[in-house]
Structures are given as C-alpha cells and as structure tokens.
C-alpha positions as CSV (number, residue, x, y, z in Angstrom):
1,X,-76.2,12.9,-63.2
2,X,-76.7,16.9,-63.0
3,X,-80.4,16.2,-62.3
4,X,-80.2,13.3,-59.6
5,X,-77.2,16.2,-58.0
6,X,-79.5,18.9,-57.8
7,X,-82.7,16.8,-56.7
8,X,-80.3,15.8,-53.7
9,X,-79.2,19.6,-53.0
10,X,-82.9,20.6,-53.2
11,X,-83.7,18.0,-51.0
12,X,-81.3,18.3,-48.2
13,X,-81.9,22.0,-48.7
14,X,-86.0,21.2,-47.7
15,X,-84.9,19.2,-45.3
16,X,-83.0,21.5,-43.3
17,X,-85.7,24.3,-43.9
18,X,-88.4,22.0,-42.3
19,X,-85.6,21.1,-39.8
20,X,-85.1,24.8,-38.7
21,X,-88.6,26.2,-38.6
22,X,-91.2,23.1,-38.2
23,X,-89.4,20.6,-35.8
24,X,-89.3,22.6,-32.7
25,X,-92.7,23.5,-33.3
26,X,-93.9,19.4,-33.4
27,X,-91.5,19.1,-31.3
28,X,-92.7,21.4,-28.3
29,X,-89.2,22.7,-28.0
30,X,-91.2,26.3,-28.2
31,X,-93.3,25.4,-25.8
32,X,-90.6,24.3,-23.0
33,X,-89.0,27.9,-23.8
34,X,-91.8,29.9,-22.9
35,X,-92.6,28.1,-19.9
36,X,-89.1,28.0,-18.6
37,X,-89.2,32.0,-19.4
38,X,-92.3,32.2,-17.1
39,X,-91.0,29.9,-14.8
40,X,-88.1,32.5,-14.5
41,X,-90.2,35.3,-14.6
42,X,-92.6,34.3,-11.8
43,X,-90.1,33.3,-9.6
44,X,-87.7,36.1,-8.2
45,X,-86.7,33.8,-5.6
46,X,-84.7,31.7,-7.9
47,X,-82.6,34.9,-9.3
48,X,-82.2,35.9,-6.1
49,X,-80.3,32.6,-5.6
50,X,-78.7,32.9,-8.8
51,X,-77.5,36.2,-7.6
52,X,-76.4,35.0,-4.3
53,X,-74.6,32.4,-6.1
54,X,-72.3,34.9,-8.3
55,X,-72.0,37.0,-5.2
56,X,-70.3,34.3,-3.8
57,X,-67.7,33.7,-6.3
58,X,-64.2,33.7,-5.0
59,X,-61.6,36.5,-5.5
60,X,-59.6,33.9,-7.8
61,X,-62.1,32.9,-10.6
62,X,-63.5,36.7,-11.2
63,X,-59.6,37.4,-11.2
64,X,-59.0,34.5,-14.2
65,X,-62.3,35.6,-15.9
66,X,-61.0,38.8,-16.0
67,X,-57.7,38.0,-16.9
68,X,-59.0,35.2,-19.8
69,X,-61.6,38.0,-21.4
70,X,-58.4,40.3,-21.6
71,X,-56.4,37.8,-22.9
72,X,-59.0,36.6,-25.9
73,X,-59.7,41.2,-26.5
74,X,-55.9,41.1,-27.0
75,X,-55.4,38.2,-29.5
76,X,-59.0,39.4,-31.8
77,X,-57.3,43.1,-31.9
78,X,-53.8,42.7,-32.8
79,X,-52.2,45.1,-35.3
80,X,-49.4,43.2,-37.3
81,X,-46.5,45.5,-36.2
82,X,-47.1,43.5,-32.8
83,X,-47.2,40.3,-34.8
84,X,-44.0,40.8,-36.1
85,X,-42.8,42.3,-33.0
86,X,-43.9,39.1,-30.8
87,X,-42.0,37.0,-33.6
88,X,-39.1,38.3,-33.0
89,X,-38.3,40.5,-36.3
90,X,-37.6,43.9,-36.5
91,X,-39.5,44.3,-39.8
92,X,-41.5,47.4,-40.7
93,X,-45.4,47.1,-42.3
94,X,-43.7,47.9,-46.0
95,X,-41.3,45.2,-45.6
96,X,-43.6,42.4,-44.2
97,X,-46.2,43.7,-47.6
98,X,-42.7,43.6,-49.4
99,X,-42.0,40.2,-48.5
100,X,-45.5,38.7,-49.5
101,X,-45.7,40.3,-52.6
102,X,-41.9,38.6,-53.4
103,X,-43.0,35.6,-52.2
104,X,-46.2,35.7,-54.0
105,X,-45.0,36.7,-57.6
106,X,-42.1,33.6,-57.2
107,X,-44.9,31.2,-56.2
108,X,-47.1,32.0,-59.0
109,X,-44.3,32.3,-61.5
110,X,-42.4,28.9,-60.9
111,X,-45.8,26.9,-61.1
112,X,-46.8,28.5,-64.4
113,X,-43.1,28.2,-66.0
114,X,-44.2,24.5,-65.3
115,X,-47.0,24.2,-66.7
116,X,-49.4,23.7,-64.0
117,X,-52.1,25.5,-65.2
118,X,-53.7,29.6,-65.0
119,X,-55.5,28.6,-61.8
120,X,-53.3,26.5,-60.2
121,X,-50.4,28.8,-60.6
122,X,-52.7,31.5,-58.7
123,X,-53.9,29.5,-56.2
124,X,-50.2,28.8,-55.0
125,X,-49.3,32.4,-55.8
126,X,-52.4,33.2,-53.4
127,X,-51.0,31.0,-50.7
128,X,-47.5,32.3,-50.7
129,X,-48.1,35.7,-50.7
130,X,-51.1,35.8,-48.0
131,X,-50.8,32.7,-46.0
132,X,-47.1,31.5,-45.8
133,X,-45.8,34.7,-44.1
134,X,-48.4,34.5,-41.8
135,X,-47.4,31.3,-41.0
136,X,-43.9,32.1,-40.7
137,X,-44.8,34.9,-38.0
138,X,-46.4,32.2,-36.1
139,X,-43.9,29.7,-36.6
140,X,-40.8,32.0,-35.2
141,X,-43.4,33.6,-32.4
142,X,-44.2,29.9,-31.2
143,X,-40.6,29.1,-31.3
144,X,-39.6,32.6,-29.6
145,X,-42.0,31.7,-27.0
146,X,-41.3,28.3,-26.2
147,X,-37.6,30.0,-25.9
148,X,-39.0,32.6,-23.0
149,X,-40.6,30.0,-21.1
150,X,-37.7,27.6,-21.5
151,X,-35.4,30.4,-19.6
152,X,-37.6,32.3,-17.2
153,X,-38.1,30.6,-14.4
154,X,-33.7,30.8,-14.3
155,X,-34.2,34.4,-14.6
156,X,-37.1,34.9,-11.7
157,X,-34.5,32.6,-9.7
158,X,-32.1,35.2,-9.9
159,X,-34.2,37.6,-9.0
160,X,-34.8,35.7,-6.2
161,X,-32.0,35.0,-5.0
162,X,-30.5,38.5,-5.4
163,X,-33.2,40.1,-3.5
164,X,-32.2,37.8,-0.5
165,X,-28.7,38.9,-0.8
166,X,-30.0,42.7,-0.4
167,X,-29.7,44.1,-3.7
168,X,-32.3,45.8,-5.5
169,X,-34.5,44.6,-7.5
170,X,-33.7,47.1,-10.7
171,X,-30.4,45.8,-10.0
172,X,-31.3,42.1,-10.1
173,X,-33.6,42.6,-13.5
174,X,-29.8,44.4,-15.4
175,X,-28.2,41.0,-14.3
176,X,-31.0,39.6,-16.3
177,X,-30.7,41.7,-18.6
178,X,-26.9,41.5,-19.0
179,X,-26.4,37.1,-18.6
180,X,-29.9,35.9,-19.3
181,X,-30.1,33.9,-22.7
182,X,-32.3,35.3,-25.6
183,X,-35.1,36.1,-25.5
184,X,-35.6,36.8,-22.0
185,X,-32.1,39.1,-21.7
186,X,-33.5,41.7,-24.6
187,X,-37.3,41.7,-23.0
188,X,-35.8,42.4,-19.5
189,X,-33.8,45.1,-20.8
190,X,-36.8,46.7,-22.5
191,X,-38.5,46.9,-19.2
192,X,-35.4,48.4,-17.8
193,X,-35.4,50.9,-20.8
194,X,-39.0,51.8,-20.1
195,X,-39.0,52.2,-16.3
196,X,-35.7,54.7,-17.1
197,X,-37.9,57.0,-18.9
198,X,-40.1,57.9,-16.5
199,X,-42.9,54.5,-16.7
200,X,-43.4,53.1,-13.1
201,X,-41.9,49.5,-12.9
202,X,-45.1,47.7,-12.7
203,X,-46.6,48.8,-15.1
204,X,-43.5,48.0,-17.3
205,X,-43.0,44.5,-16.0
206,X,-47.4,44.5,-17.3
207,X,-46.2,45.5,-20.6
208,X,-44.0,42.4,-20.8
209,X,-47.3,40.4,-21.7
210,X,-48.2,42.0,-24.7
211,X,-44.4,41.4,-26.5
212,X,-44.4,37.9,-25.1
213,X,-48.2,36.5,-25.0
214,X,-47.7,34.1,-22.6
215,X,-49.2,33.2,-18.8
216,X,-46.0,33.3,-17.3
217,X,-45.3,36.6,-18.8
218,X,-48.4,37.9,-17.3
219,X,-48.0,36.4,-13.8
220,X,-44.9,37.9,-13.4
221,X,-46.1,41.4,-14.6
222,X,-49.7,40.7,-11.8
223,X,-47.3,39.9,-8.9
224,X,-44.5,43.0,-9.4
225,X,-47.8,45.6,-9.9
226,X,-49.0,44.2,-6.7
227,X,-46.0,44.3,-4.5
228,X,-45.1,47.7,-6.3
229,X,-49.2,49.2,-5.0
230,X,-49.9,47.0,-1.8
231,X,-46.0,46.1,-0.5
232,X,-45.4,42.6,0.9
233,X,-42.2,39.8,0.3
234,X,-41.5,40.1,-2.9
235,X,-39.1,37.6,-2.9
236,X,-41.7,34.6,-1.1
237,X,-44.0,35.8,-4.2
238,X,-41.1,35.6,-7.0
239,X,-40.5,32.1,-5.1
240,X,-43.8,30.5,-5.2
241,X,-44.0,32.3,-9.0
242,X,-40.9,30.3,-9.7
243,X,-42.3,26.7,-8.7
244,X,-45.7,27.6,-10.3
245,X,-43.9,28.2,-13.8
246,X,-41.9,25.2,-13.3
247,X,-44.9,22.9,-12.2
248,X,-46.3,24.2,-15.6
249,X,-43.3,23.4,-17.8
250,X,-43.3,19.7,-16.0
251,X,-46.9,19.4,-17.0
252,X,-46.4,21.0,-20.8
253,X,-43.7,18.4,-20.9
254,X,-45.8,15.3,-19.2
255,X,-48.4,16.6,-22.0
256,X,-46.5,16.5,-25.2
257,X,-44.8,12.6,-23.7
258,X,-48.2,11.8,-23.7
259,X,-49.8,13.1,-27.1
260,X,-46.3,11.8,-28.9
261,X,-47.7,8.9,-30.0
262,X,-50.7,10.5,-31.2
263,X,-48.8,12.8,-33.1
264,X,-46.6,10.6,-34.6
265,X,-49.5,7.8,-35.9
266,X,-51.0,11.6,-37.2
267,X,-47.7,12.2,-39.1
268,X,-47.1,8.8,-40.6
269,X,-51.3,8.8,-41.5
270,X,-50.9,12.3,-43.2
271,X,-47.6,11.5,-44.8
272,X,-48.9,8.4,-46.0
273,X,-50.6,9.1,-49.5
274,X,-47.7,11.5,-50.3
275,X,-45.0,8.6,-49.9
276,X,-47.4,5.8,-51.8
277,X,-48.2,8.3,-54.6
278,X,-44.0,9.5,-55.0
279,X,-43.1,5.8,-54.9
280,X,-46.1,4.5,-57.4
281,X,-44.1,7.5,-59.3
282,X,-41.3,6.7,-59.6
283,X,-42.0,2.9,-60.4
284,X,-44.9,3.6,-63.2
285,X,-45.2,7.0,-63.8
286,X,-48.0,6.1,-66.6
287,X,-50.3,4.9,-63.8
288,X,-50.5,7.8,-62.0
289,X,-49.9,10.5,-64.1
290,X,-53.8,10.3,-65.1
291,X,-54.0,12.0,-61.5
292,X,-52.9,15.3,-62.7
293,X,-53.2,15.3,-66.5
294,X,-56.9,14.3,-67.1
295,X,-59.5,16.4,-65.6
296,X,-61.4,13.7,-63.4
297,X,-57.5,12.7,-62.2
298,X,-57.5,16.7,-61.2
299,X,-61.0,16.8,-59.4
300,X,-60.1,13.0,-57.6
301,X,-57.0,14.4,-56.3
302,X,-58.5,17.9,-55.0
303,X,-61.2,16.5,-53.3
304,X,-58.6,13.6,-51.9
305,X,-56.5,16.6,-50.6
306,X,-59.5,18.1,-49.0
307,X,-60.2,15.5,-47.6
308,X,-56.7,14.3,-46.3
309,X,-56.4,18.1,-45.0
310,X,-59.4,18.0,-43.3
311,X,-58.5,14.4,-41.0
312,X,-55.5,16.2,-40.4
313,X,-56.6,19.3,-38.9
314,X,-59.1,17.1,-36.9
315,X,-56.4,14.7,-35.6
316,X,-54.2,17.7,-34.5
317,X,-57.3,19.5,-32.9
318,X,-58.0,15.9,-31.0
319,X,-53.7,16.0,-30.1
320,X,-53.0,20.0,-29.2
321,X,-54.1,19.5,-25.7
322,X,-53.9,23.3,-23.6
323,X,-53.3,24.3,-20.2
C-alpha cells in the first residue's frame, strides 16, 4: 500500500514538472509570447491607442479604482485595536490576548479531562484561543455594521430635512447624535467630538469610514469633504445620498430573498451528517463508536470533516453574493 502511495505521489509529482516546464514548449505557448511581445514592440501605434483609451476614462471609474485600491490597503493593514474598535468593544490589546489565552487554556483543558486525546485537546485549545476570538470580532463587527446601515439613511434624512428648515448642519449631526439609535448616535457624536477640537468637519465625517468600513460610510464622508472644499447644495447631495443608500439596502435585501434558498439547502446539507451521526447515537451507540475509538474510525472521520468543511465553504462562496 505505502509503495503503490508513493509511486502515485512521484508520479503526479513528474507529471506536474513536465506540465510546468515542457508543455508550453510543445505547445508553442512560448512562441505566441514572444511574438505577441514583438508585435507590441514594433507597433507604437497600438500603445498609443491603448493610451488614448485610458486617457479617456471617465472621472467616475478612476474615482471607484481609487476608492476600491484604498479600500483593499485598509483591510491588508489593519492593527487589531481597530478590529476591536470596528466591533464595537472597548477592549485594550492585553485584554483581547487575555481573552484568548482564557479561552484557550478552557478549550484545551475540558477536551483532555475527557479523554480526547494529547492532540486533539491541542488542536481545540489551538482553535479557541487564536481563531474563535477572531471570529467573535467579526461576528459583532458584521452585526454592528448591518446595525449602521440599517439606521443611516433615517439619520442623513434628518440631516436633510433640517438643513431645509435653516439650521446648521453641526446642529443637525447633535440631533443625530442625541435621538439616533446605536450605533449611528455614538459614531456621529465622535465626529462632533473631533471637529470640536480643532479637525475640519470633512475630514471628520472621512474618518467615519475607517470605525465603520462600510460604502455608505464612505459616501457620506466624499460628499461632506466636497461641499465643505468646492460649496454647492448640500442638502440635494445628502438627498440623492439618501435614495442611493436606500436603493442599496432594497437590493442587499432582494439579494439575501434570493440566495435564501440556497442557504438554507446549504444548512440542512452541512447539518446533515451531524444529525444522522447524533441519532445513529443515540440508537446504537456500538455502531458508531468505532468512529472515534479505533484509529481508522479517527482518520475516516477527519478526512469526512475535511471534506464536509470544504463543500461548505464552497457552497457559501457560490451563496455570499457582493455589491
């Protein structure tokens, strides 16, 4: 059996090597390069209509390529005090480290009590202590985001409407910021705090994006810079703002009716060997017990979880549809 498994590693190994280096030489794949490369070479005429091309990009899609590269620099580089800060928590570093350690050392403690095994009893403690409070930081900053979107088109509304009444528009945000449900009254205050010592409103409302990562957050923070540099209506912008964020929440909604079903045959698929294997249990536990206390039970049911994790992750990447 060992021999047969490594002739067939060796083998695919080969097989890729010849796959790698020799097929796009039979292939002529080579060949097409280079002559596409002096294709491009010798003719300027076609970069100059490449270049004529980008030059006539419009305003708007340089603007969003800017504005997506920014986006994808901020979520590679961000420091875990503004994970925990975009979650909602007003944890410091040591706590967080606190936390994970606590919930580490209980992981790996009630799984060897049990007898579950040396490695098994790490590989939980593992999970617990680096990955599950990760995952709760993601969890409440999802759930704190779907909040902010959820209220602020009310809260641009008001703005709205009280800037066609005459008042200010400091004033409109600290009726926000004192009436506006959670969390849109406590970031709305923090841009009031900031702009009181001595940080020009625009570039407060710009700061709102990086405590709530959102679009809307960021649209609102592009259209109060710009009316606060180049002047215009600010309450015809806040207004077509308003029905753009809630054109987007009738299409997040119109999304998730659609995917439901999709995401409920996922659930009942992924939930479907847990159930079987709890009821099979609880009827003959003999029968199934050879899962977990013989060693080929122990490498069936790890590669079965693989497995099973794996379909999942692919379903949900095939169901989480963004906009």
């Amino acid at each position: 059996m060992n021999t047969i498994s490594l002739f067939f590693l060796v083998s695919v190994a080969i097989g890729g090597v010849i796959w790698v280096f020799v097929y796009p030489l039979l292939s002529g794949e080579r060949k097409v390069e280079k002559r596409r490369e002096t294709v491009t070479r010798s003719t300027p005429v076609v970069r100059a209509a490449a270049a004529a091309r980008v030059s006539q990009k419009s305003r708007r899609e340089q603007v969003e390529g800017s504005l997506k590269e920014l986006e994808a620099r901020r979520a590679t580089s961000l420091p875990l005090t503004a994970r925990i800060s975009q979650a909602g928590l007003t944890w410091s570093k040591q706590q967080f480290y606190l936390i994970s350690a606590t919930l580490g050392i209980a992981g790996f403690m009630v799984f060897f009590l049990v007898n579950a095994g040396l490695l098994t009893a790490l590989a939980i403690g593992f999970a617990a202590g680096f990955g599950l409070p990760l995952w709760i930081l993601k969890f409440l900053k999802k759930r704190r985001e779907a909040k902010f979107i959820h209220a602020f088109p009310d809260a641009i509304d008001v703005i709205v409407r009280g800037i066609k009444a005459g008042l200010p528009l400091l004033d409109s945000m600290k009726v926000i910021a004192a009436e506006a449900p959670e969390p849109v009254r406590s970031e709305f205050r923090t841009i009031l705090d900031t702009q009181a010592i001595g940080l020009p409103l625009g570039e407060a409302c710009s700061k709102l994006f990086e405590r709530v990562p959102v679009a809307e957050a960021n649209f609102f923070g592009i259209v109060i810079a710009i009316q606060q540099k180049a002047g215009g209506n600010l309450s015809e912008a806040l207004g077509n703002l308003s029905r753009v964020l809630r054109e987007r929440k009738k299409m997040k909604a119109k999304i998730q009716a659609m995917s439901m079903e999709a995401k409920a045959s996922a659930g009942i698929i992924g939930s479907l060997p847990v159930v079987i294997c709890a009821l099979v249990y609880l009827t003959s536990p003999q029968y199934i017990e050879l899962l977990w206390t013989h060693p080929t039970g122990r490498l069936l049911l790890a590669i079965s979880a693989f497995w099973m994790s794996m379909g999942v992750f692919v379903m949900r990447k095939m169901i989480n549809f963004d906009f």
